[in-house]
LUMLUMDREN-2810 file (N, C-alpha, C; in Angstrom, 1 decimal):
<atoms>
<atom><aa>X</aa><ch>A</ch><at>N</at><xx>139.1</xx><yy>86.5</yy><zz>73.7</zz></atom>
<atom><aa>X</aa><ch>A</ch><at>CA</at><xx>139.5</xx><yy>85.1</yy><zz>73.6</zz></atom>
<atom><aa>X</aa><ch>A</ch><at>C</at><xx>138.4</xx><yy>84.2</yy><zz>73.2</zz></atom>
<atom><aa>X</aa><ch>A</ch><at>N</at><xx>138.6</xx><yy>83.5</yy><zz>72.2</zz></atom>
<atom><aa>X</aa><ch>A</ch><at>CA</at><xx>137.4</xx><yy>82.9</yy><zz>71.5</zz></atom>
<atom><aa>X</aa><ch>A</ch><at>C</at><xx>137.3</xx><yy>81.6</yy><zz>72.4</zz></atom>
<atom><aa>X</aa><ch>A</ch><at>N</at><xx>136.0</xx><yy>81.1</yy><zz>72.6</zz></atom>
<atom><aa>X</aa><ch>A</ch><at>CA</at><xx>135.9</xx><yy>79.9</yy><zz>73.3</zz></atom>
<atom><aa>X</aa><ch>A</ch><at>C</at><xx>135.8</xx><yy>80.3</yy><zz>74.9</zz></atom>
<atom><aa>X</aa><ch>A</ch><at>N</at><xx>136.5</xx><yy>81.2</yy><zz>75.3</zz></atom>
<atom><aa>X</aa><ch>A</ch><at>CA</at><xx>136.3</xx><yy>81.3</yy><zz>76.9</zz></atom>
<atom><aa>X</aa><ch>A</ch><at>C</at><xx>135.2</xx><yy>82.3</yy><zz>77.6</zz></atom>
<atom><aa>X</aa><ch>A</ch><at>N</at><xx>135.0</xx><yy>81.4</yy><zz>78.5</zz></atom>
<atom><aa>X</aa><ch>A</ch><at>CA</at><xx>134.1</xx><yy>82.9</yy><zz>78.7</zz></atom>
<atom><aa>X</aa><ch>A</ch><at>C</at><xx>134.5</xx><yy>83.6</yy><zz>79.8</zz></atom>
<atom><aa>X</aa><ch>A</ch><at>N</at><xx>133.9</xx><yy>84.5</yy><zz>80.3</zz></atom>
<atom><aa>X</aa><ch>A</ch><at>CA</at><xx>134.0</xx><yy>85.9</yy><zz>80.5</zz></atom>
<atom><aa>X</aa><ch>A</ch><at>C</at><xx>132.4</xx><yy>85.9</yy><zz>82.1</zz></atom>
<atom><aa>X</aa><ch>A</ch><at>N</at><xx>133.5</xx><yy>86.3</yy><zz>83.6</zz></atom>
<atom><aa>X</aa><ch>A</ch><at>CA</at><xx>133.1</xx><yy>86.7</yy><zz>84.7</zz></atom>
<atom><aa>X</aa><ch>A</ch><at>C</at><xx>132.6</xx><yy>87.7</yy><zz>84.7</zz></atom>
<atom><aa>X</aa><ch>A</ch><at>N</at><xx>131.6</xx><yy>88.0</yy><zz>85.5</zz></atom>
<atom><aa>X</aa><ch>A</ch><at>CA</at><xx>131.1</xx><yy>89.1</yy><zz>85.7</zz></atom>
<atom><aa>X</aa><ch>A</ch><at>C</at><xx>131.1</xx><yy>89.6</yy><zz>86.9</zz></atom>
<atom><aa>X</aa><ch>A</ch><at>N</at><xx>132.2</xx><yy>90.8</yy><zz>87.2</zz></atom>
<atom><aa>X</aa><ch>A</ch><at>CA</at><xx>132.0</xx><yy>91.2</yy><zz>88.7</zz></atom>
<atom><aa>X</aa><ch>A</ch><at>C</at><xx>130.8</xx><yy>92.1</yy><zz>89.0</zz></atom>
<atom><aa>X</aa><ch>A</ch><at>N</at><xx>129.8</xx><yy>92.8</yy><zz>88.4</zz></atom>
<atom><aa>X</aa><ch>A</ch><at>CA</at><xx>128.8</xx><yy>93.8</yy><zz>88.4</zz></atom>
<atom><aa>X</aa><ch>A</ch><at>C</at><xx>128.5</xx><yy>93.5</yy><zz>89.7</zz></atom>
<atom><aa>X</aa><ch>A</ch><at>N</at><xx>127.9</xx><yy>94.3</yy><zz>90.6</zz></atom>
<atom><aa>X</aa><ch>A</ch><at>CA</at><xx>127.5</xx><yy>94.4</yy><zz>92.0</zz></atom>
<atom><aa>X</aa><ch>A</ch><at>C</at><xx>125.9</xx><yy>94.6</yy><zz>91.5</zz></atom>
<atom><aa>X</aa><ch>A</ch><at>N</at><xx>125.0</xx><yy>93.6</yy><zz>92.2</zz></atom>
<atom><aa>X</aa><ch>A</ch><at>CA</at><xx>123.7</xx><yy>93.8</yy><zz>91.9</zz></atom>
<atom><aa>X</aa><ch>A</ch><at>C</at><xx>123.0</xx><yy>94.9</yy><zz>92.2</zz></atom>
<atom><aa>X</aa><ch>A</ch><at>N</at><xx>121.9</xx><yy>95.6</yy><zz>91.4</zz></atom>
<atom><aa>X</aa><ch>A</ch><at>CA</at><xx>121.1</xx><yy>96.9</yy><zz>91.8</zz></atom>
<atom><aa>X</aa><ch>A</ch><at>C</at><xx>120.5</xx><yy>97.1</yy><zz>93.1</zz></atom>
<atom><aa>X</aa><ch>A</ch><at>N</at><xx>120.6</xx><yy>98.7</yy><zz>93.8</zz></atom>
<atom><aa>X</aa><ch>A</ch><at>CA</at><xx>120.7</xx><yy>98.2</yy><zz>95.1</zz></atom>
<atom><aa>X</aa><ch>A</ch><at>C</at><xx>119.0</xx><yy>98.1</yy><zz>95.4</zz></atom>
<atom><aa>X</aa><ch>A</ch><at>N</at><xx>118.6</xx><yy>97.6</yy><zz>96.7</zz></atom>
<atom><aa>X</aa><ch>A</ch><at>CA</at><xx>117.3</xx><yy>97.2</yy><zz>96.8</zz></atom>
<atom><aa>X</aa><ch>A</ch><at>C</at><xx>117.3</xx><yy>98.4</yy><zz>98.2</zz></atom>
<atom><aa>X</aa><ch>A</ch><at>N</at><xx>116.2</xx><yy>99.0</yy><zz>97.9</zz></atom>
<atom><aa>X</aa><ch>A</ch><at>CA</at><xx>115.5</xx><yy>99.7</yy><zz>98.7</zz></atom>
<atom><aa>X</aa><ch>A</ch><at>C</at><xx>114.7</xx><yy>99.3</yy><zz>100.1</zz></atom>
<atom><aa>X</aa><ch>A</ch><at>N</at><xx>114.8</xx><yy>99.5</yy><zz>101.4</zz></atom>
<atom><aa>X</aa><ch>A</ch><at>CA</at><xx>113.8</xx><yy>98.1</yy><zz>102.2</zz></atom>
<atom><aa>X</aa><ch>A</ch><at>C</at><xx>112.5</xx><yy>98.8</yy><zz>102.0</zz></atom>
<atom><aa>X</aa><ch>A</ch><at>N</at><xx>111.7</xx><yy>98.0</yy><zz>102.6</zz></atom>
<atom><aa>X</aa><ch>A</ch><at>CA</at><xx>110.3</xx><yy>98.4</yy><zz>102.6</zz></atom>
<atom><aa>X</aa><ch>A</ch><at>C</at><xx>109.9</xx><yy>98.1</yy><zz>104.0</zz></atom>
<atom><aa>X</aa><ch>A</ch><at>N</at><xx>108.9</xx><yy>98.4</yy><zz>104.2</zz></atom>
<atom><aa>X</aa><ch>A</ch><at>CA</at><xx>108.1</xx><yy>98.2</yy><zz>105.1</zz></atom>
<atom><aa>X</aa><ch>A</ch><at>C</at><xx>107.3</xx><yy>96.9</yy><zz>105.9</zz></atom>
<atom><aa>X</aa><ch>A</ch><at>N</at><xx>107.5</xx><yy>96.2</yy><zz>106.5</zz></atom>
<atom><aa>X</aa><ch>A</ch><at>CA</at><xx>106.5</xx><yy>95.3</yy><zz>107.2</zz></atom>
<atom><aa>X</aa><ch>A</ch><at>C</at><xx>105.3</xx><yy>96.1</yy><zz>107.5</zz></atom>
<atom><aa>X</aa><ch>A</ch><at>N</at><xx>104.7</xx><yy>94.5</yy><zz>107.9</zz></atom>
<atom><aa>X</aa><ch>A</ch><at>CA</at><xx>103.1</xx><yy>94.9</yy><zz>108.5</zz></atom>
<atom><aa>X</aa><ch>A</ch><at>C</at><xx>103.0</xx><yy>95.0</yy><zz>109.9</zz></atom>
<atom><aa>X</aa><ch>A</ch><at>N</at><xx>102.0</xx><yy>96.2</yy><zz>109.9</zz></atom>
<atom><aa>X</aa><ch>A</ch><at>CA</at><xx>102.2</xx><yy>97.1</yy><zz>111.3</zz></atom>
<atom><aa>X</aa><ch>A</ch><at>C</at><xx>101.6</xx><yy>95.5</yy><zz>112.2</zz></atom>
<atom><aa>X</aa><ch>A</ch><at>N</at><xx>102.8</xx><yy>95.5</yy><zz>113.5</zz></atom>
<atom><aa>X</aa><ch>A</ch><at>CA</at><xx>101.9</xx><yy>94.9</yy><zz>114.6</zz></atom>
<atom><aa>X</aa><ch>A</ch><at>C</at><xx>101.6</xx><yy>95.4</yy><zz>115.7</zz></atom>
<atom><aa>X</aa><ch>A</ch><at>N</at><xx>100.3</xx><yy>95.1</yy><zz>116.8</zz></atom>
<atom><aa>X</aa><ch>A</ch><at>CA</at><xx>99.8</xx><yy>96.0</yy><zz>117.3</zz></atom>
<atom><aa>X</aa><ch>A</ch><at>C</at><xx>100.0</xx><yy>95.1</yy><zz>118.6</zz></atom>
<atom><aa>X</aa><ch>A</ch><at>N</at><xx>100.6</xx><yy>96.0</yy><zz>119.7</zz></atom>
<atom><aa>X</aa><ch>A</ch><at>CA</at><xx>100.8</xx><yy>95.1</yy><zz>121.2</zz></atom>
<atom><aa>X</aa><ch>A</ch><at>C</at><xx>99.0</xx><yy>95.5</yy><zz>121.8</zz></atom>
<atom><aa>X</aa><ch>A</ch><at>N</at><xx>99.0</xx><yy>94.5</yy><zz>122.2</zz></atom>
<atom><aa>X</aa><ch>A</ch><at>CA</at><xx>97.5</xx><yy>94.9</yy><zz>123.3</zz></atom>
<atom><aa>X</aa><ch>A</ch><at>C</at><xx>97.4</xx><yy>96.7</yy><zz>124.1</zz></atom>
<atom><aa>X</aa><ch>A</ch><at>N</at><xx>95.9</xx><yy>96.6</yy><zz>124.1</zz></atom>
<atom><aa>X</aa><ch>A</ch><at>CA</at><xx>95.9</xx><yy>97.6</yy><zz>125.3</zz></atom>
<atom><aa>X</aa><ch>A</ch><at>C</at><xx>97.0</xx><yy>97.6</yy><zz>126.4</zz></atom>
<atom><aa>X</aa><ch>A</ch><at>N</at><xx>97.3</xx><yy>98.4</yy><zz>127.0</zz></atom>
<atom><aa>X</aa><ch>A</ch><at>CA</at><xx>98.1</xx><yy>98.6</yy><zz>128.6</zz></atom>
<atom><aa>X</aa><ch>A</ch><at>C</at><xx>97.4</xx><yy>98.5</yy><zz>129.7</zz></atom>
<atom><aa>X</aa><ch>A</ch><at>N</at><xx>96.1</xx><yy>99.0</yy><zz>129.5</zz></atom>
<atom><aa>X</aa><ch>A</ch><at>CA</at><xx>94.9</xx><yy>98.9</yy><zz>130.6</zz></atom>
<atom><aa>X</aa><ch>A</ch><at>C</at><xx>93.6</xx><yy>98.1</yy><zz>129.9</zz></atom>
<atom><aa>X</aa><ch>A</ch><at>N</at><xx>93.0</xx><yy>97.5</yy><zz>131.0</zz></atom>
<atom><aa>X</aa><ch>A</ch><at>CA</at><xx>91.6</xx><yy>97.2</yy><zz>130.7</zz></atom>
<atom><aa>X</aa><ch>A</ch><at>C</at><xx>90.7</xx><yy>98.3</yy><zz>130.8</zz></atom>
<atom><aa>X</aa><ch>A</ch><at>N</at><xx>90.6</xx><yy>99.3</yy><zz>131.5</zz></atom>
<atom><aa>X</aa><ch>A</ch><at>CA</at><xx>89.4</xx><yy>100.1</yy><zz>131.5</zz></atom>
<atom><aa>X</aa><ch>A</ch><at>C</at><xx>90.2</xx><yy>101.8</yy><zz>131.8</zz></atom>
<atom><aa>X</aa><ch>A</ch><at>N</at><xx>89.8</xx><yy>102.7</yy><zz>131.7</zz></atom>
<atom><aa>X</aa><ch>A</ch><at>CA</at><xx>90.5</xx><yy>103.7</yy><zz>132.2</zz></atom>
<atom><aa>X</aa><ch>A</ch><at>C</at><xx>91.7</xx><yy>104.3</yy><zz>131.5</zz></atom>
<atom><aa>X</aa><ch>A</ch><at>N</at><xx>91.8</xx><yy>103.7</yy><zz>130.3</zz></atom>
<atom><aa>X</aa><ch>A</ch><at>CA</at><xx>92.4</xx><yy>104.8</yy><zz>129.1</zz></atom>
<atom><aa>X</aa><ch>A</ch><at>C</at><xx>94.0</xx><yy>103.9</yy><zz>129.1</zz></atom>
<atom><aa>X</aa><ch>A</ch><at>N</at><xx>94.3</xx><yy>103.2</yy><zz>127.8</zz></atom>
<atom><aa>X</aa><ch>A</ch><at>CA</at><xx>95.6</xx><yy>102.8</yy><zz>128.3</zz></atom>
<atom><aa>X</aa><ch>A</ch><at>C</at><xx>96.4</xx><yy>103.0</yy><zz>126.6</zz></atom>
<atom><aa>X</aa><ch>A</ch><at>N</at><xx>97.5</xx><yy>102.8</yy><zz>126.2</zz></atom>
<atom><aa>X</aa><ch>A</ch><at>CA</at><xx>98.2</xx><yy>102.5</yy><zz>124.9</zz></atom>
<atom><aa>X</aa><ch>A</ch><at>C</at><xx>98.1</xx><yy>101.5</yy><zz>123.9</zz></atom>
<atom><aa>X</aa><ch>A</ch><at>N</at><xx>98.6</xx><yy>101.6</yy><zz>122.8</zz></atom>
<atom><aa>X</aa><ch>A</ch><at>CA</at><xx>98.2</xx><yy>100.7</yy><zz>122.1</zz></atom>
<atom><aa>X</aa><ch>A</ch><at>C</at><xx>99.9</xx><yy>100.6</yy><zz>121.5</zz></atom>
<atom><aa>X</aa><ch>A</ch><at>N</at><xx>100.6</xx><yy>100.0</yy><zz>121.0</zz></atom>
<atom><aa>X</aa><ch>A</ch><at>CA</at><xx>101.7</xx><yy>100.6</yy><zz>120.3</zz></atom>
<atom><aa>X</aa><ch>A</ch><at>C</at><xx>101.8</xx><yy>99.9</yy><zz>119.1</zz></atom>
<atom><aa>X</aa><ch>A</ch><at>N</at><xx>102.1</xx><yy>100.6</yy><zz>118.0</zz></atom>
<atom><aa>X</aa><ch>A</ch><at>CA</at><xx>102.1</xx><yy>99.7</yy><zz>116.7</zz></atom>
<atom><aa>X</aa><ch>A</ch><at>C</at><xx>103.5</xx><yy>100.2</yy><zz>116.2</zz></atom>
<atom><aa>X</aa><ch>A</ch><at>N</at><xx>104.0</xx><yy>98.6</yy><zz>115.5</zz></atom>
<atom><aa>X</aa><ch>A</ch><at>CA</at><xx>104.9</xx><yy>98.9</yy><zz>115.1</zz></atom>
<atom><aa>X</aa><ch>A</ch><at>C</at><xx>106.0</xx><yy>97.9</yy><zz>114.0</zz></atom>
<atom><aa>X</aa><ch>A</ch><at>N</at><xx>106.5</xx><yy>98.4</yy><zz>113.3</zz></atom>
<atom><aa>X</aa><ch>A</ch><at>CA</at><xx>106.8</xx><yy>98.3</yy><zz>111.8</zz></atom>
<atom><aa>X</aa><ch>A</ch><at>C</at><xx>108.1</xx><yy>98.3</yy><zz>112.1</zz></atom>
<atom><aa>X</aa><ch>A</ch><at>N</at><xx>108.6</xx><yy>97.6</yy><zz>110.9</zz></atom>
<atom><aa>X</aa><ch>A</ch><at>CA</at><xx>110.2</xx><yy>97.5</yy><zz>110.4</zz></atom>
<atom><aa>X</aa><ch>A</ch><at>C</at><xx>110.4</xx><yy>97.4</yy><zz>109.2</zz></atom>
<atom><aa>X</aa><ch>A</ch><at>N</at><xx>111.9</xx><yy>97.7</yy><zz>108.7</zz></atom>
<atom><aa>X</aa><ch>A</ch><at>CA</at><xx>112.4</xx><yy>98.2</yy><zz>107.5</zz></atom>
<atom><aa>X</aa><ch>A</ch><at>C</at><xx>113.0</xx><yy>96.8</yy><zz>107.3</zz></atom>
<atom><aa>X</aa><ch>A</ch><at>N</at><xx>112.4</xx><yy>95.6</yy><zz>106.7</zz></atom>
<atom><aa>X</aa><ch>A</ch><at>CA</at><xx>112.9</xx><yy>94.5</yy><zz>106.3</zz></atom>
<atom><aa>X</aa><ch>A</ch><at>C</at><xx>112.2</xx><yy>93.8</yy><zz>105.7</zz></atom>
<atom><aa>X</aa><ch>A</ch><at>N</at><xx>111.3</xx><yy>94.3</yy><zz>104.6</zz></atom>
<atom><aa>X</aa><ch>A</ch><at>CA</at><xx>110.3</xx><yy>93.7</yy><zz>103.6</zz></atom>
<atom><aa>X</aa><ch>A</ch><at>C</at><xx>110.4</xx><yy>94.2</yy><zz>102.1</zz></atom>
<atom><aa>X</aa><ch>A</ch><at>N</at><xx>111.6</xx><yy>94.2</yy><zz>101.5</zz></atom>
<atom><aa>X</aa><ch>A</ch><at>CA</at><xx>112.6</xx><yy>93.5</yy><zz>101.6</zz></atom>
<atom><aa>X</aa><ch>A</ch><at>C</at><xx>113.5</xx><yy>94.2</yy><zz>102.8</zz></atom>
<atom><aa>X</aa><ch>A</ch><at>N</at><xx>114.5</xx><yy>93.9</yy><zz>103.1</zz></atom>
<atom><aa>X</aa><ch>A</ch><at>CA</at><xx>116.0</xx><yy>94.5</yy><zz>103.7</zz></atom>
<atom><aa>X</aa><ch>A</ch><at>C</at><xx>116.4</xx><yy>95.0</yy><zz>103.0</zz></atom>
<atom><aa>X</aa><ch>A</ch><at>N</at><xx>117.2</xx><yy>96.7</yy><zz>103.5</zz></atom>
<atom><aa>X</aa><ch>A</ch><at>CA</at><xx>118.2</xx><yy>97.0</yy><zz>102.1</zz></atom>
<atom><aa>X</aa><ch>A</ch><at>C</at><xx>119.3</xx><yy>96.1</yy><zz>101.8</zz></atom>
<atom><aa>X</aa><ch>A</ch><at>N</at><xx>119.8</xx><yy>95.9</yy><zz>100.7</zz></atom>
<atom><aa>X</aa><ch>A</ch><at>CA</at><xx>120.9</xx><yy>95.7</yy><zz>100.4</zz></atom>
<atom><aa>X</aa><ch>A</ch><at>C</at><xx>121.4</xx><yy>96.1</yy><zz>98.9</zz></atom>
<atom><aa>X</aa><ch>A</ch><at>N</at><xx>122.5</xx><yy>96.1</yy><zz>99.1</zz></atom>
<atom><aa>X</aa><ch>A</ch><at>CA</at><xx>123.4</xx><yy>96.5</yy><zz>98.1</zz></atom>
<atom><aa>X</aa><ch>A</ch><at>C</at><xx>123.7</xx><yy>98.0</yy><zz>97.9</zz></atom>
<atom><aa>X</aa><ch>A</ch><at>N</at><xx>123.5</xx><yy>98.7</yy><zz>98.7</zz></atom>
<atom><aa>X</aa><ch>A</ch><at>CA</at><xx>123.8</xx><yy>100.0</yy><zz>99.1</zz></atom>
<atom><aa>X</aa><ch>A</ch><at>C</at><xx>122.3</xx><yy>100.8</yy><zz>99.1</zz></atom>
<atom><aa>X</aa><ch>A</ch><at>N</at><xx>121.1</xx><yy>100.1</yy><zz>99.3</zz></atom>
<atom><aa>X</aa><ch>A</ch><at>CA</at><xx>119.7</xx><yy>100.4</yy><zz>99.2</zz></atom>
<atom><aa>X</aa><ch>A</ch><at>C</at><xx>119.5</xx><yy>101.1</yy><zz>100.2</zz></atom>
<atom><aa>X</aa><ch>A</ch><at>N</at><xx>118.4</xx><yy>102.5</yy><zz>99.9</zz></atom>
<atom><aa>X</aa><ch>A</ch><at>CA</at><xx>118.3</xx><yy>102.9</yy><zz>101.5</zz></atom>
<atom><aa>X</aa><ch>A</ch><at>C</at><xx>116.9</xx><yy>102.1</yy><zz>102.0</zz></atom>
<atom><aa>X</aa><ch>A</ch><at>N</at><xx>117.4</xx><yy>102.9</yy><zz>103.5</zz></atom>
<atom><aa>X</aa><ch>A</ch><at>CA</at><xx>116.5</xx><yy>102.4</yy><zz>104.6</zz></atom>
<atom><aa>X</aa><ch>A</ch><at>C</at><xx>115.0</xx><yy>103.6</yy><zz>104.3</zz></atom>
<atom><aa>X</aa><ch>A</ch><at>N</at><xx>113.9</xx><yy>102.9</yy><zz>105.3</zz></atom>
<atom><aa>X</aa><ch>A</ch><at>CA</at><xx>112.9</xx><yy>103.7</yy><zz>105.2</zz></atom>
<atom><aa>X</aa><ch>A</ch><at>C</at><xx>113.1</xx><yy>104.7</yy><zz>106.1</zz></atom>
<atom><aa>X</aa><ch>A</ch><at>N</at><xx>112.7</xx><yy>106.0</yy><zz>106.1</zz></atom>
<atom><aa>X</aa><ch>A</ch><at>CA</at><xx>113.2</xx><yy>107.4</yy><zz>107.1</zz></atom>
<atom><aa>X</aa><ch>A</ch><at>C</at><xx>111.8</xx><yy>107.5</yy><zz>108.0</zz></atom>
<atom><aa>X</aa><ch>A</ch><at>N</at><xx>110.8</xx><yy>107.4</yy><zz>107.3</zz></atom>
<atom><aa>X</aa><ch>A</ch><at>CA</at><xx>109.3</xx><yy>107.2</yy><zz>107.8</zz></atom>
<atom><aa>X</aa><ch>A</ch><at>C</at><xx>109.5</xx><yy>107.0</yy><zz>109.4</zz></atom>
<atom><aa>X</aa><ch>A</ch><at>N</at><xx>108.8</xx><yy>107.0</yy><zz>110.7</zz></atom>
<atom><aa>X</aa><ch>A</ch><at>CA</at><xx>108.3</xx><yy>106.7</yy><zz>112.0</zz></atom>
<atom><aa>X</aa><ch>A</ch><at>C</at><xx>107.9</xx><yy>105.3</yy><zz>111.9</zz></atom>
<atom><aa>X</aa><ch>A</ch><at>N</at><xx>108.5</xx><yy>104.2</yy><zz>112.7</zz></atom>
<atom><aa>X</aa><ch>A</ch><at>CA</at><xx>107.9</xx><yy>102.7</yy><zz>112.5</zz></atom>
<atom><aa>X</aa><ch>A</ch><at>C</at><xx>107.5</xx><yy>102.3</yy><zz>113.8</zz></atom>
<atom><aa>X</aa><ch>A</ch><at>N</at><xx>107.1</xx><yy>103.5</yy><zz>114.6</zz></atom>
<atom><aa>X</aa><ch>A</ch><at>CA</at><xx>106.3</xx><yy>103.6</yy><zz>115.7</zz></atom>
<atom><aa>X</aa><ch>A</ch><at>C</at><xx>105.0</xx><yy>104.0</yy><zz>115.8</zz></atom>
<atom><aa>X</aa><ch>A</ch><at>N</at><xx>104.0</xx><yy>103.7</yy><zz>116.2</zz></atom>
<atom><aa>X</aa><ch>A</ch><at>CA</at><xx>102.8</xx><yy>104.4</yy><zz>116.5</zz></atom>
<atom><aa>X</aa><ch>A</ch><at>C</at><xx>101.9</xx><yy>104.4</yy><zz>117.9</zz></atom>
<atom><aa>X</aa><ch>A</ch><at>N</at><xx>101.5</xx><yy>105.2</yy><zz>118.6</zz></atom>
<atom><aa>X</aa><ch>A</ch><at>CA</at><xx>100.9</xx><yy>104.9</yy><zz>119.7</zz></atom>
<atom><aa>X</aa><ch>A</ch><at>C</at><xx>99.1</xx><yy>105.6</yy><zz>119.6</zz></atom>
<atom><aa>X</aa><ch>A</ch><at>N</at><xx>98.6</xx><yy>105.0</yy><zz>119.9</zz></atom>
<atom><aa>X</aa><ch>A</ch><at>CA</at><xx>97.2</xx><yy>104.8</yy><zz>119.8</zz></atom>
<atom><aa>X</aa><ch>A</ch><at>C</at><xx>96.7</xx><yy>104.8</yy><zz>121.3</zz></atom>
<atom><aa>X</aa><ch>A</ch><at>N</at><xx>95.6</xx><yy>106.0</yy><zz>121.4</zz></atom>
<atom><aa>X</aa><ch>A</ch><at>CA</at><xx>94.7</xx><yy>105.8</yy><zz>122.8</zz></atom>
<atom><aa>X</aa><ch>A</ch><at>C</at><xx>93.5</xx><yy>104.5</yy><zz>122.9</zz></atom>
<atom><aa>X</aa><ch>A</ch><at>N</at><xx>93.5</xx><yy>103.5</yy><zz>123.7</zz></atom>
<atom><aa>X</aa><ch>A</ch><at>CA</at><xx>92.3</xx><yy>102.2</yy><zz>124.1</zz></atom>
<atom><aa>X</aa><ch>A</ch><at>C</at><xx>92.0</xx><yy>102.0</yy><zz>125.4</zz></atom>
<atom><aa>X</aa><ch>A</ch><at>N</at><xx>90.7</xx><yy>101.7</yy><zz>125.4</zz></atom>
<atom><aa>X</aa><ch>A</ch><at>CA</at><xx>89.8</xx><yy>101.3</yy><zz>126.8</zz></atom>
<atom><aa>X</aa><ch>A</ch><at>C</at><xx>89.6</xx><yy>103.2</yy><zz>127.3</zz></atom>
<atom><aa>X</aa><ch>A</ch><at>N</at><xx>89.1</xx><yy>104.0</yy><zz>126.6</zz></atom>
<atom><aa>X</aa><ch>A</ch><at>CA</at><xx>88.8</xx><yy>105.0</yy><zz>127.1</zz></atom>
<atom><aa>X</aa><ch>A</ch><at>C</at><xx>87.6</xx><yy>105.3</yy><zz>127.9</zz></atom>
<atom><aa>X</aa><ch>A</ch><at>N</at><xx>86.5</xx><yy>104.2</yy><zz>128.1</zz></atom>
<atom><aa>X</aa><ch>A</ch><at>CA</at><xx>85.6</xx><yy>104.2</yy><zz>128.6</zz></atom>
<atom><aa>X</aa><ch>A</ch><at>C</at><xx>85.6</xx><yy>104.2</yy><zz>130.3</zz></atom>
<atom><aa>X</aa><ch>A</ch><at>N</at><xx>84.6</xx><yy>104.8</yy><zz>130.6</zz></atom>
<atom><aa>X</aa><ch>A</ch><at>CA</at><xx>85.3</xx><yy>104.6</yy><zz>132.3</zz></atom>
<atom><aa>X</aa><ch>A</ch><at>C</at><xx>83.8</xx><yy>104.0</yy><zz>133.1</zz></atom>
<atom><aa>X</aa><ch>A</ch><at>N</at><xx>84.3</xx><yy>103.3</yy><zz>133.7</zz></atom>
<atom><aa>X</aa><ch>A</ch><at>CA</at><xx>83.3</xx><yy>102.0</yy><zz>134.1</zz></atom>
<atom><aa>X</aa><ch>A</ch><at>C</at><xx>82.9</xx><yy>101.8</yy><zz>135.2</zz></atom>
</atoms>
């Protein structure tokens, strides 16, 4: 049809998420050996549009305050 235009239903490319930046909760103990826990999420970007998620561990635990006093 000359002169009209023309919709586009295309579903955008899907986005893959990524990763945030690791955050780190404090020690559990002050002296005497305690946890650390780090931890990450799959929303930098967010998937969408049928994008996968990250499969990776978005936990981490870490040994602090190992010194004994």
């Amino acid at each position: 049809m000359a002169g009209s235009s023309v919709l586009s239903l295309d579903a955008p490319d899907p986005v893959t998420g990524g990763w945030s930046a690791w955050m780190d909760s404090p020690c559990s103990r002050t002296c005497g050996g305690g946890i650390i826990i780090r931890q990450r999420v799959c929303n930098n970007p967010f998937p969408s549009w049928g994008g996968a998620f990250r499969v990776r561990e978005g936990v981490e635990f870490r040994l602090c305050n190992l010194e004994v006093r």
